[in-house]
PDB file as gemmi writes it, atoms N, CA and C in Angstrom:
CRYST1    1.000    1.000    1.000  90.00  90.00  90.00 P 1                      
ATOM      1  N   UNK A   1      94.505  96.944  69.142  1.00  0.00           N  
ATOM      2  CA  UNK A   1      95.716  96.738  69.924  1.00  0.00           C  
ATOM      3  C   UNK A   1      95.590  97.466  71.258  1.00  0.00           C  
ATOM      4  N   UNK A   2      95.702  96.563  72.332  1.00  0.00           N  
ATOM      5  CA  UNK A   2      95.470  97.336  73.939  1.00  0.00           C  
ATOM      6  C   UNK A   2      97.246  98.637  73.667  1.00  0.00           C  
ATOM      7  N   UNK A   3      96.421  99.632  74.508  1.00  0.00           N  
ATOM      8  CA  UNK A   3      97.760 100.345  74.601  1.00  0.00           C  
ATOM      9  C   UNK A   3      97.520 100.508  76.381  1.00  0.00           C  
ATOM     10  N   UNK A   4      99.399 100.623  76.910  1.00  0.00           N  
ATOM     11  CA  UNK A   4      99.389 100.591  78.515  1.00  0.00           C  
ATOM     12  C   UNK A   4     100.065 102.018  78.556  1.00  0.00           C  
ATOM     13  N   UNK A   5      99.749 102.809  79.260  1.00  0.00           N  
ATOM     14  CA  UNK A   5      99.737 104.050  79.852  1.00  0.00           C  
ATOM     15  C   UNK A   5     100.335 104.722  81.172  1.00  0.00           C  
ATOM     16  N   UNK A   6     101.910 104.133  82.016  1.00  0.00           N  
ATOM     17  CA  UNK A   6     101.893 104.668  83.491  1.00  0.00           C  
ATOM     18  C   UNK A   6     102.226 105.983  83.456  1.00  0.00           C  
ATOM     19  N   UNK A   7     101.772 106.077  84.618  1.00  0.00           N  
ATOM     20  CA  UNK A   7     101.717 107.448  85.232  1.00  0.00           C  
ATOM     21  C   UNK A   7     102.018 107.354  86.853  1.00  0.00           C  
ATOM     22  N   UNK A   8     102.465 108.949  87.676  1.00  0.00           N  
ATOM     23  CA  UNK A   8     102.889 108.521  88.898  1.00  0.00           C  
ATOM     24  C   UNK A   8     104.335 108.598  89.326  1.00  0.00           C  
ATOM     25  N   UNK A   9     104.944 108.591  88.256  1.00  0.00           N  
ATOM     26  CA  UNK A   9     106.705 108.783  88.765  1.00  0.00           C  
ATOM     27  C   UNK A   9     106.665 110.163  88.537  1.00  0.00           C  
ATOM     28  N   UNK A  10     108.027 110.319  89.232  1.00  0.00           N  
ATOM     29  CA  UNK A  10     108.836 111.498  89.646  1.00  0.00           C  
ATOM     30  C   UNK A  10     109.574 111.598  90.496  1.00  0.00           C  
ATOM     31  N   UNK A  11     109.927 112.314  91.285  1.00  0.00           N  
ATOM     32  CA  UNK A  11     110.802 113.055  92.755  1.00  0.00           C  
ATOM     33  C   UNK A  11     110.757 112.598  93.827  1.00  0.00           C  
ATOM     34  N   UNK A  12     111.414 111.873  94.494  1.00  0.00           N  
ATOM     35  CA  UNK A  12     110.975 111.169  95.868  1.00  0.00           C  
ATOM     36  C   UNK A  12     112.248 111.391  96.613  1.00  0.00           C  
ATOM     37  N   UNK A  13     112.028 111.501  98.132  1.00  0.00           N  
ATOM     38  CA  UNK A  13     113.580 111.773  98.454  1.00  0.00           C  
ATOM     39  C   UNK A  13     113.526 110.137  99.408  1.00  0.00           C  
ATOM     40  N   UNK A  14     114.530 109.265  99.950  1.00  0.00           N  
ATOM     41  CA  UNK A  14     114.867 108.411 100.579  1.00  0.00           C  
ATOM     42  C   UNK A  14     113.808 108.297 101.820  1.00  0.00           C  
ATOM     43  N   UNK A  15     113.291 106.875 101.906  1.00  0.00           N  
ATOM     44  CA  UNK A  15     111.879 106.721 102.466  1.00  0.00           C  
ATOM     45  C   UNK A  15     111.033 107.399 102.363  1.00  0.00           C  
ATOM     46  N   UNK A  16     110.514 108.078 101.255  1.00  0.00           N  
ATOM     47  CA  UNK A  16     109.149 108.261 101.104  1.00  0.00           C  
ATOM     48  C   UNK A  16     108.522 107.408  99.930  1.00  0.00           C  
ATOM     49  N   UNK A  17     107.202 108.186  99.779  1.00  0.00           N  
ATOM     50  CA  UNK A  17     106.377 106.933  98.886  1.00  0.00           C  
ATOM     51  C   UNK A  17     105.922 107.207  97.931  1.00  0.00           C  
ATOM     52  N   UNK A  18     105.816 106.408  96.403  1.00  0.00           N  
ATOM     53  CA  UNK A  18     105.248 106.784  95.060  1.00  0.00           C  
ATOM     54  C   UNK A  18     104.084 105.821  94.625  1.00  0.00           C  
ATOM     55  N   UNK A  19     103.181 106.375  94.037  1.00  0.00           N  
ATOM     56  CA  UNK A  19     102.143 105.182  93.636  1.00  0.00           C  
ATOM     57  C   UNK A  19     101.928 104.916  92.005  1.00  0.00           C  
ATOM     58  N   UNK A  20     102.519 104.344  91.396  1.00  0.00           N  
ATOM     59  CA  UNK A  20     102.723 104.024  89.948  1.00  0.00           C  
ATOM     60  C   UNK A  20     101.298 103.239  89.018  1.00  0.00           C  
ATOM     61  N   UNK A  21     100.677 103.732  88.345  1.00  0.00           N  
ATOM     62  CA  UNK A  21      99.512 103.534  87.668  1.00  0.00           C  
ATOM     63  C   UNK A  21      99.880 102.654  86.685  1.00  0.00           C  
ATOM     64  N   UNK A  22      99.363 101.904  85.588  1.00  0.00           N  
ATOM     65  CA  UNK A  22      99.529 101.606  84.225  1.00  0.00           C  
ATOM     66  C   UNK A  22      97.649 101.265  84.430  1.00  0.00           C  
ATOM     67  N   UNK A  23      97.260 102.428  83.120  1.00  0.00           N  
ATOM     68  CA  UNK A  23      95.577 101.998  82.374  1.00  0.00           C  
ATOM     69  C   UNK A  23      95.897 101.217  81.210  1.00  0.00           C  
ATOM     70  N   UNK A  24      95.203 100.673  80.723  1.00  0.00           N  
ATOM     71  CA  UNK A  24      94.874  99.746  79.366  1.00  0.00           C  
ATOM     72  C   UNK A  24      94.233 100.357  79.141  1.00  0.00           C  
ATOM     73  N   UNK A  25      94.039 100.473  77.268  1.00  0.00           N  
ATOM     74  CA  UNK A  25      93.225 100.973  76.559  1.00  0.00           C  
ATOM     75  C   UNK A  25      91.946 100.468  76.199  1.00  0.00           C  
ATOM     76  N   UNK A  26      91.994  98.592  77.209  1.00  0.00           N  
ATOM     77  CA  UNK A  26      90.769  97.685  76.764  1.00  0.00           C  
ATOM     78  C   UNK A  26      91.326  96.866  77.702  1.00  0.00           C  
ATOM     79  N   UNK A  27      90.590  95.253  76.876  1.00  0.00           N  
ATOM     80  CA  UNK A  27      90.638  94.481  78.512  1.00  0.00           C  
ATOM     81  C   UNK A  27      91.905  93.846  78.306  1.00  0.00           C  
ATOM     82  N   UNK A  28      92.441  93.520  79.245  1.00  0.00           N  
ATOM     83  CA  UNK A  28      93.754  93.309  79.956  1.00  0.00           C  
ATOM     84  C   UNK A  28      93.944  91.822  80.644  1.00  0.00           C  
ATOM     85  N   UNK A  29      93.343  91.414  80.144  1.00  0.00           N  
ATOM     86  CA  UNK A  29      93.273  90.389  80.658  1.00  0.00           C  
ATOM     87  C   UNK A  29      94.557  89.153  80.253  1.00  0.00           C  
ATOM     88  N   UNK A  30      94.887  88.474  81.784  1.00  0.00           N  
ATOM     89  CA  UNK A  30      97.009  88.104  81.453  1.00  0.00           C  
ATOM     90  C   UNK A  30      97.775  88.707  82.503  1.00  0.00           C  
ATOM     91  N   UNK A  31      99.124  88.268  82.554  1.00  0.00           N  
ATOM     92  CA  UNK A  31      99.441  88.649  83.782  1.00  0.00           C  
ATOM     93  C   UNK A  31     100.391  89.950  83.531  1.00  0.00           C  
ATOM     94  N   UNK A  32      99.977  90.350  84.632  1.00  0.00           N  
ATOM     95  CA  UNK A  32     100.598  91.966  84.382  1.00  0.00           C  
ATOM     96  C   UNK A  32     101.848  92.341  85.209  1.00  0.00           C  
ATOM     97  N   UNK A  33     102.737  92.952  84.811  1.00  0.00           N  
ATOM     98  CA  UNK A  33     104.093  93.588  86.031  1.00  0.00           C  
ATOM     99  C   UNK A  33     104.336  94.695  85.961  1.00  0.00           C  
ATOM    100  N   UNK A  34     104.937  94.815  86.476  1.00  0.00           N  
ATOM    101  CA  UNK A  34     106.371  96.032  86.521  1.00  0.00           C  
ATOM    102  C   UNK A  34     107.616  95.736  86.447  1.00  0.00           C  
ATOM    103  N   UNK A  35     108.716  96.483  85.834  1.00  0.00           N  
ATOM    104  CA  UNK A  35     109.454  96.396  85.008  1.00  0.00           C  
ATOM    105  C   UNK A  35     110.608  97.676  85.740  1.00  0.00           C  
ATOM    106  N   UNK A  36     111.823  97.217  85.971  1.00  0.00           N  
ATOM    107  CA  UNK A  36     112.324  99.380  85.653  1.00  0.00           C  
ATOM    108  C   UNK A  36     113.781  98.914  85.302  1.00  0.00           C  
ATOM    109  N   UNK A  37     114.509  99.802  84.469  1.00  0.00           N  
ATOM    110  CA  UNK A  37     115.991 100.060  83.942  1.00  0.00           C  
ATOM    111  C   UNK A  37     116.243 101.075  84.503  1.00  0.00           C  
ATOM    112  N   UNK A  38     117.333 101.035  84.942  1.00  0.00           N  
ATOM    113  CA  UNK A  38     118.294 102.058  85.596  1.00  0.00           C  
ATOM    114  C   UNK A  38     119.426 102.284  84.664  1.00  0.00           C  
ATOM    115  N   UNK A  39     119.955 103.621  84.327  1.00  0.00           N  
ATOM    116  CA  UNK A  39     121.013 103.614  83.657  1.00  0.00           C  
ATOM    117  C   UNK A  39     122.465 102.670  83.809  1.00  0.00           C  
ATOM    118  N   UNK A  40     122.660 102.563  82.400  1.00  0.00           N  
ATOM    119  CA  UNK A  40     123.827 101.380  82.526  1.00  0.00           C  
ATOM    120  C   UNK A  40     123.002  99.697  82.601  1.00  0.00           C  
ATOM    121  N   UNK A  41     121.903  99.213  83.282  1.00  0.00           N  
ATOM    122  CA  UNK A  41     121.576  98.480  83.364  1.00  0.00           C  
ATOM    123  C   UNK A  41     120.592  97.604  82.434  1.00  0.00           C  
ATOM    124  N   UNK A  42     120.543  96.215  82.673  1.00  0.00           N  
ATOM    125  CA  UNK A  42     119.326  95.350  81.850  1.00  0.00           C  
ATOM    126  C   UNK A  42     118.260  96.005  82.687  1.00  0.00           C  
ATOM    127  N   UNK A  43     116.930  95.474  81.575  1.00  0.00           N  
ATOM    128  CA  UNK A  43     115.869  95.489  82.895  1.00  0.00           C  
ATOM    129  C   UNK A  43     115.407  94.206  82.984  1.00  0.00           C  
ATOM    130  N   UNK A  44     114.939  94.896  84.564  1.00  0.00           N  
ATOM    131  CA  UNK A  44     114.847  93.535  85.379  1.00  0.00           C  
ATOM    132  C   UNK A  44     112.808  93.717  85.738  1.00  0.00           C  
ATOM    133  N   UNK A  45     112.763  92.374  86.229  1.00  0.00           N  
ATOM    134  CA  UNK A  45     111.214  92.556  86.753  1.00  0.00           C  
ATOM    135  C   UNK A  45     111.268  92.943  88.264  1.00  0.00           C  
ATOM    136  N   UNK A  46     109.856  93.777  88.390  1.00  0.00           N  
ATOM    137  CA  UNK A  46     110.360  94.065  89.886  1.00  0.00           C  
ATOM    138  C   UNK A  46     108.853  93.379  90.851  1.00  0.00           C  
ATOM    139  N   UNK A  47     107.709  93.361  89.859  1.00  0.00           N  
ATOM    140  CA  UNK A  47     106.473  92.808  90.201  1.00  0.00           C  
ATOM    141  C   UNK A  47     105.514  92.546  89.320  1.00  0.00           C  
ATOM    142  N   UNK A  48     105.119  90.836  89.646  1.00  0.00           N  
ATOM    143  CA  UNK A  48     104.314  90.743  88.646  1.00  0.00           C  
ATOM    144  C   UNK A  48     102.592  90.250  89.325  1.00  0.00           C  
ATOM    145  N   UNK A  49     101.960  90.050  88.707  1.00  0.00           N  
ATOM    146  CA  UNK A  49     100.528  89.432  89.060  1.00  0.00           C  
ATOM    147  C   UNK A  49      99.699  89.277  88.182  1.00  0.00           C  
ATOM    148  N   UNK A  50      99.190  87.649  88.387  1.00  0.00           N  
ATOM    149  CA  UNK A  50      98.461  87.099  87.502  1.00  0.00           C  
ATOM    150  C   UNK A  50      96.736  87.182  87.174  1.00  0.00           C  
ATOM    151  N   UNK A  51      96.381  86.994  86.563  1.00  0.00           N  
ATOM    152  CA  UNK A  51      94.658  87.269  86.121  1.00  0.00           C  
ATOM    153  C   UNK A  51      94.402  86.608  87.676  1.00  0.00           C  
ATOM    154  N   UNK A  52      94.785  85.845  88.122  1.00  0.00           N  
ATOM    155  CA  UNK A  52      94.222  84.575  89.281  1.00  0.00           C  
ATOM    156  C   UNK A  52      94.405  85.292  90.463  1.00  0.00           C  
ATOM    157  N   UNK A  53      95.413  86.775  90.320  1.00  0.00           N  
ATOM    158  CA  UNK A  53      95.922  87.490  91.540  1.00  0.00           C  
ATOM    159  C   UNK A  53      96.996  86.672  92.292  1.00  0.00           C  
ATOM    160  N   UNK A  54      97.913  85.998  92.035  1.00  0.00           N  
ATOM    161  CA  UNK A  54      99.108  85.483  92.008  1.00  0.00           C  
ATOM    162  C   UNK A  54     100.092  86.320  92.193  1.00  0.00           C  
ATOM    163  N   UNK A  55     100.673  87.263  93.129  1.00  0.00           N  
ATOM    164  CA  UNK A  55     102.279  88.095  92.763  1.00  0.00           C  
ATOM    165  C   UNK A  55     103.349  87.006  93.105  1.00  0.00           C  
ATOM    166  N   UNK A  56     104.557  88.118  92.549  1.00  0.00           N  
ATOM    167  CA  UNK A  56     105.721  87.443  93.064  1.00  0.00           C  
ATOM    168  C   UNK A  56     106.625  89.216  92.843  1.00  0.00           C  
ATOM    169  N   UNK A  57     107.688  89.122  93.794  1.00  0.00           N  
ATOM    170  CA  UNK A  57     108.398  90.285  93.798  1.00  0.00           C  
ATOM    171  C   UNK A  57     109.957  90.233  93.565  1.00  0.00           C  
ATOM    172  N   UNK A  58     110.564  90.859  92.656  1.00  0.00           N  
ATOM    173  CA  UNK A  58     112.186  90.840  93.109  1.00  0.00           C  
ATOM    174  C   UNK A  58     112.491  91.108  94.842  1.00  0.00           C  
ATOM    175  N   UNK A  59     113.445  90.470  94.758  1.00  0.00           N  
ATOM    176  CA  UNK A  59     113.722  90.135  96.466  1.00  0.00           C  
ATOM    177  C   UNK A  59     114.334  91.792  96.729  1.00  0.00           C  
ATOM    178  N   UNK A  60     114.693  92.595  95.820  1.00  0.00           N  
ATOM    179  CA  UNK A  60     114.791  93.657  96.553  1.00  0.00           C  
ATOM    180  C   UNK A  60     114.148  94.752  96.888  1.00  0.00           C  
ATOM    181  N   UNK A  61     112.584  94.702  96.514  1.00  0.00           N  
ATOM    182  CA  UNK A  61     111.513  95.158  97.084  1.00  0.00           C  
ATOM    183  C   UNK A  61     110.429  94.601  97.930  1.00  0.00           C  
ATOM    184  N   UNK A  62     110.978  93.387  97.970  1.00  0.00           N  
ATOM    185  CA  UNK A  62     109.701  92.369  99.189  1.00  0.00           C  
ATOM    186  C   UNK A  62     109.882  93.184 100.056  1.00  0.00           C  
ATOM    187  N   UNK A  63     108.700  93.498 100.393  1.00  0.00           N  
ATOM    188  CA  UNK A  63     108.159  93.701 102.094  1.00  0.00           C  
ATOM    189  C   UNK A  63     108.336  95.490 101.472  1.00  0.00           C  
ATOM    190  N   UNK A  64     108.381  96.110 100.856  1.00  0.00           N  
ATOM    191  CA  UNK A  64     108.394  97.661 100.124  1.00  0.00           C  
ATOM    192  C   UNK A  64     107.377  97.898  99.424  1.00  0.00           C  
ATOM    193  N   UNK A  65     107.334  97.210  98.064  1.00  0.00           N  
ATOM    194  CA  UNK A  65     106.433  97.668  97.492  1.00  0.00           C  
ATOM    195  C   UNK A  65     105.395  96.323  97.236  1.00  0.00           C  
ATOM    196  N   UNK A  66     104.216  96.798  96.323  1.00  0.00           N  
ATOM    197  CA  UNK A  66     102.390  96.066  96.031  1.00  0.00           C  
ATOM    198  C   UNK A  66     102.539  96.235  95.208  1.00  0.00           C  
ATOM    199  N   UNK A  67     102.172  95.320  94.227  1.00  0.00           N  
ATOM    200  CA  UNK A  67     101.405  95.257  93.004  1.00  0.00           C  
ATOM    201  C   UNK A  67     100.520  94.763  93.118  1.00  0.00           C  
ATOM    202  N   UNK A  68      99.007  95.673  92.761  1.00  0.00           N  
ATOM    203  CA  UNK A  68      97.776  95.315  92.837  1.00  0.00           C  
ATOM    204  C   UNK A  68      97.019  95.676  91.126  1.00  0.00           C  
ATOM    205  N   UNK A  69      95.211  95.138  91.411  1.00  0.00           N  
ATOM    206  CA  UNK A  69      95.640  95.139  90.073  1.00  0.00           C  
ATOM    207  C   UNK A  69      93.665  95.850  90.461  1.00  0.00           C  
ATOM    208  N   UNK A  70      93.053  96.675  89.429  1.00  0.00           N  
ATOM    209  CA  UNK A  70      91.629  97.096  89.481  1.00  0.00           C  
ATOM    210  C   UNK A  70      90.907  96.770  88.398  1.00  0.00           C  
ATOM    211  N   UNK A  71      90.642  95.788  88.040  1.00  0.00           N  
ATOM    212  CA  UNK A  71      90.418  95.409  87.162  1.00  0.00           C  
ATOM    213  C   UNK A  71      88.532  95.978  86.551  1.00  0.00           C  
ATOM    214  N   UNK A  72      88.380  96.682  87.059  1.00  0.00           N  
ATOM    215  CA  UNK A  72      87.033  97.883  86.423  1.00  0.00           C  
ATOM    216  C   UNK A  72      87.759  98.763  85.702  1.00  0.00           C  
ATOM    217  N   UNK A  73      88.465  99.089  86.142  1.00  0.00           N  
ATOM    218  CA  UNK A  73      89.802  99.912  85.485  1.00  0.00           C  
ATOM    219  C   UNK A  73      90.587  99.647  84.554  1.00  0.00           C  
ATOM    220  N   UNK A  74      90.677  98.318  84.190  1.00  0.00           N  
ATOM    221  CA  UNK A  74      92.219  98.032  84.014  1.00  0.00           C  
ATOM    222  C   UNK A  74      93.286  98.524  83.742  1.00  0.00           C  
ATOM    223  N   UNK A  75      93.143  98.297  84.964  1.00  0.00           N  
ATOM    224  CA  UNK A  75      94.400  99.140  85.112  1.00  0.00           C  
ATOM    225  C   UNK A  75      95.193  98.287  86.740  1.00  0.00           C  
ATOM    226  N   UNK A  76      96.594  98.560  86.759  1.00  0.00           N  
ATOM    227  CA  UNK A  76      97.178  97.785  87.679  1.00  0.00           C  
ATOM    228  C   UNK A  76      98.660  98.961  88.639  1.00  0.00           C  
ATOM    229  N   UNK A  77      98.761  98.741  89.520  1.00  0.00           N  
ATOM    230  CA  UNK A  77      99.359  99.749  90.342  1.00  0.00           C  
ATOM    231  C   UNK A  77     100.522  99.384  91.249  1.00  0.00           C  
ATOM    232  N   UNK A  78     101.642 100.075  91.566  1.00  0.00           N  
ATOM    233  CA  UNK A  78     102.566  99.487  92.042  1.00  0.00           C  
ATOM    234  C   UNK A  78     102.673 100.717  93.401  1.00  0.00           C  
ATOM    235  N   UNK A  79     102.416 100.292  94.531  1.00  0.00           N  
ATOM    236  CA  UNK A  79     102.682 100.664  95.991  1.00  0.00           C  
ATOM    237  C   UNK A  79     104.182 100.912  96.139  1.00  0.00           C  
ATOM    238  N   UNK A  80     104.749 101.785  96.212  1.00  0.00           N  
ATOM    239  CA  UNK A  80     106.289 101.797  96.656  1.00  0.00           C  
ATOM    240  C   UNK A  80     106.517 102.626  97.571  1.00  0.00           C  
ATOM    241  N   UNK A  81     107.376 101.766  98.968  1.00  0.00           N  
ATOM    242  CA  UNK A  81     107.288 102.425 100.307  1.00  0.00           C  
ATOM    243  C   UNK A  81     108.528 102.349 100.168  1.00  0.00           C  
ATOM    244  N   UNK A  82     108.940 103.292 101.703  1.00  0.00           N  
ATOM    245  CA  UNK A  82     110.713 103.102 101.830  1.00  0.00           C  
ATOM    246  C   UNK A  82     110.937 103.238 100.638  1.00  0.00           C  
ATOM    247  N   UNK A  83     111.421 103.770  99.771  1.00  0.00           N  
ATOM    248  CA  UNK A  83     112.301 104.174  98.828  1.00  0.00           C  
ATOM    249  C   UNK A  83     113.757 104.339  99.096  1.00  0.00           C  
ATOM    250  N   UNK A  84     114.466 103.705  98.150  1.00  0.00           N  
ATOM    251  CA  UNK A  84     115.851 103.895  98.652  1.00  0.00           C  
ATOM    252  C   UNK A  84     116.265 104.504  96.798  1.00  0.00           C  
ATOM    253  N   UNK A  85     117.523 105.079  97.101  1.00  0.00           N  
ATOM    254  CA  UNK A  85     118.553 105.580  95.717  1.00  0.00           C  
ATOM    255  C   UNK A  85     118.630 104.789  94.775  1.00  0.00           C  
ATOM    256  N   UNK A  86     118.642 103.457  95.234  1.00  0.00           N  
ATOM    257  CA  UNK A  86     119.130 103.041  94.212  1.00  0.00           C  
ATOM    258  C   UNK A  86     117.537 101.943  93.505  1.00  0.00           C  
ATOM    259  N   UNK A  87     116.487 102.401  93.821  1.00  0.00           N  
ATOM    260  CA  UNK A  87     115.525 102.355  93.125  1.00  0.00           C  
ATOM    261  C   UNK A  87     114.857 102.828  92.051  1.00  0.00           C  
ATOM    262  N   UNK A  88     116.024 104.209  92.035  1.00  0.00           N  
ATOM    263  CA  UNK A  88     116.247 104.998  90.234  1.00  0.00           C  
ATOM    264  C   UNK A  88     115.788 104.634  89.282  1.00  0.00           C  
ATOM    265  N   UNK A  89     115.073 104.458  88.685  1.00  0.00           N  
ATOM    266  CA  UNK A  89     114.981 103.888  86.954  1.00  0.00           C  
ATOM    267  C   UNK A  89     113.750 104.282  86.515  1.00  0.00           C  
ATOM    268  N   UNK A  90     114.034 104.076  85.218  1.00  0.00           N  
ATOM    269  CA  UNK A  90     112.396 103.972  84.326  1.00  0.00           C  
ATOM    270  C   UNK A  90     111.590 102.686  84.472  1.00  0.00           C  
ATOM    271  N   UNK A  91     110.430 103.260  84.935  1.00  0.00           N  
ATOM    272  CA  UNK A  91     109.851 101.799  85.587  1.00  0.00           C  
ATOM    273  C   UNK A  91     108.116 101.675  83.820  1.00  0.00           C  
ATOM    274  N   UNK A  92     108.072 100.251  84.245  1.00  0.00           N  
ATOM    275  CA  UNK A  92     107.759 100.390  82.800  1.00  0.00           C  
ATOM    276  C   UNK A  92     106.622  99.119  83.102  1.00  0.00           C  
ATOM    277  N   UNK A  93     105.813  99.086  82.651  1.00  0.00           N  
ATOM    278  CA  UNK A  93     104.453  98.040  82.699  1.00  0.00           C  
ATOM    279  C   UNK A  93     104.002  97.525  81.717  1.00  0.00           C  
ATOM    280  N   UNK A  94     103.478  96.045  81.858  1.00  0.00           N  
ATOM    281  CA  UNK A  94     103.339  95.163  80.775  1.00  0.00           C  
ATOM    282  C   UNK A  94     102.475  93.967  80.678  1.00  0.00           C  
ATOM    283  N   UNK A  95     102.221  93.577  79.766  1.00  0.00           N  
ATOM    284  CA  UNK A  95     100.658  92.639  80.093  1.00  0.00           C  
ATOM    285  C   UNK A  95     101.176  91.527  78.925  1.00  0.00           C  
ATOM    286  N   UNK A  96     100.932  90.467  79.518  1.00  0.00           N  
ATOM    287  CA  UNK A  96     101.340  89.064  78.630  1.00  0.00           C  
ATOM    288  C   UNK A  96     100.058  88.482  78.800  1.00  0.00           C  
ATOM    289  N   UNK A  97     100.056  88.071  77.526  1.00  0.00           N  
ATOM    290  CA  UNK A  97      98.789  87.491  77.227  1.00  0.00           C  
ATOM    291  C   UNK A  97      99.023  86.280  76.468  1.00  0.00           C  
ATOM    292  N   UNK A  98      98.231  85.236  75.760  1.00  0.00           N  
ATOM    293  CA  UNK A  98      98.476  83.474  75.258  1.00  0.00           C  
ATOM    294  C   UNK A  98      99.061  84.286  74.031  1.00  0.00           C  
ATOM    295  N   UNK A  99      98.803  85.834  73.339  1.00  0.00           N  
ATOM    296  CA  UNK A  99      99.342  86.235  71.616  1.00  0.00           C  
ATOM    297  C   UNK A  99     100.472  86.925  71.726  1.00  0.00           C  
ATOM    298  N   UNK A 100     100.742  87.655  73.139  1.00  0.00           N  
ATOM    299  CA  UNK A 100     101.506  88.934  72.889  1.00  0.00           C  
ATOM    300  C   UNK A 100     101.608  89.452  74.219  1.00  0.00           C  
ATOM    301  N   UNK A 101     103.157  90.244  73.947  1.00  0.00           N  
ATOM    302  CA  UNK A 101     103.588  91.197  75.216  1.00  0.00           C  
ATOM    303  C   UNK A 101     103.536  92.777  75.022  1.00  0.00           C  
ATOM    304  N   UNK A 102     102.815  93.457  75.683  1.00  0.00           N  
ATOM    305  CA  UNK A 102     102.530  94.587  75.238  1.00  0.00           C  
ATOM    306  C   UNK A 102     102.986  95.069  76.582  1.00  0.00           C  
ATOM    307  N   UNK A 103     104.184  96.651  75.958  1.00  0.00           N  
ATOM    308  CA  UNK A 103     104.786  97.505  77.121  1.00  0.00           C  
ATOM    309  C   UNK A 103     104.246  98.773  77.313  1.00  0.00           C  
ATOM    310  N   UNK A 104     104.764  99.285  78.399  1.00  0.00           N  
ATOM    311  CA  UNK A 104     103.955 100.729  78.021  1.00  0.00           C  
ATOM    312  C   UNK A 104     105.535 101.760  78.185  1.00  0.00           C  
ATOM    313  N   UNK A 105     105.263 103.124  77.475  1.00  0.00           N  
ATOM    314  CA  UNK A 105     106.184 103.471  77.411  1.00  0.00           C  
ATOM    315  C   UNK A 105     107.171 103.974  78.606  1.00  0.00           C  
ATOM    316  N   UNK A 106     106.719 103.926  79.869  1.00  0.00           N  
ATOM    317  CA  UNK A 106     107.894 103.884  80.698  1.00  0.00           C  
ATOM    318  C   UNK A 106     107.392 105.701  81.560  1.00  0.00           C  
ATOM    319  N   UNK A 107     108.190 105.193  82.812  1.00  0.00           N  
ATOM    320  CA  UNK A 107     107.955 106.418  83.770  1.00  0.00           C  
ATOM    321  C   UNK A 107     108.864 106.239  84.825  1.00  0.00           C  
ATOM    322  N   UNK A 108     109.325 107.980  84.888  1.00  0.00           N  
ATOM    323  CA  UNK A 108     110.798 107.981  85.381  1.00  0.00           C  
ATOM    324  C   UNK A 108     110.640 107.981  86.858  1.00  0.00           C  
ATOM    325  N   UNK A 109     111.549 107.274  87.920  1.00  0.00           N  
ATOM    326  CA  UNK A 109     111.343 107.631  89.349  1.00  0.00           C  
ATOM    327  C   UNK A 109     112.436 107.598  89.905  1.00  0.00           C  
ATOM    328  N   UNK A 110     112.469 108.805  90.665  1.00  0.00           N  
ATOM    329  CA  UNK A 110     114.203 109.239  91.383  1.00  0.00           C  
ATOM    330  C   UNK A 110     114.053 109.169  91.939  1.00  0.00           C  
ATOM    331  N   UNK A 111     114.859 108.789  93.586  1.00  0.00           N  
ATOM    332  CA  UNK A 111     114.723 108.875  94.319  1.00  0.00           C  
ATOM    333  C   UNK A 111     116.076 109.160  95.043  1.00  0.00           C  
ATOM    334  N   UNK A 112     115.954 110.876  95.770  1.00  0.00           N  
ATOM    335  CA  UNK A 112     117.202 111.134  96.365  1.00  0.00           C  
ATOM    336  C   UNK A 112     117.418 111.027  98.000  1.00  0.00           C  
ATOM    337  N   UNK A 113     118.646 110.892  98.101  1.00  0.00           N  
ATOM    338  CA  UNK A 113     118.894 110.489  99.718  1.00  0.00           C  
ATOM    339  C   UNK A 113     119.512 111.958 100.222  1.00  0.00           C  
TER     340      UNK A 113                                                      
END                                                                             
């Protein structure tokens, strides 16, 4: 069973920048995202990208943050610029594959103004 691993959150104050990791424990292969819940809230997707290198972004980080993906690594990474408050949440990474959705357990990122 692949296990996903992020790392990278924490403390950010309003426009600055965090770089969010998720490793696989094996190959990874499928399309991979990012994920974050904010208290009180569903979660929502915030970036995804496909084996083919395909993204797509929630419209309220276009033009902010990257999702890229290193696949020597596998492992896949989320660029987050401009930071704003209400980008708060546990951000959380995940790999879909033709059998299965596998999450990883989640990493916290604040960001104060």
């Amino acid at each position: 069973q692949v296990q996903l691993v992020e790392s990278g959150g924490g403390l950010a104050q309003a426009g600055g920048s965090l770089r969010l990791s998720c490793a696989a424990s094996g190959s990874a292969f499928g399309t991979r995202g990012w994920y974050r819940q904010a208290p009180g809230k569903r979660r929502e997707l915030v970036a995804g990208i496909t084996s083919a290198g395909r993204t797509n972004y929630a419209d309220s980080v276009k033009g902010r943050f990257t999702i890229s993906r290193e696949d020597a690594k596998n492992t896949v990474y989320l660029q987050m610029n401009n930071l704003k408050p209400e980008d708060t949440a546990v951000y959380y990474c995940n790999l879909v594959t033709l059998s299965e959705t596998i999450w990883g357990q989640g990493t916290q990122v604040t960001v104060t103004s």
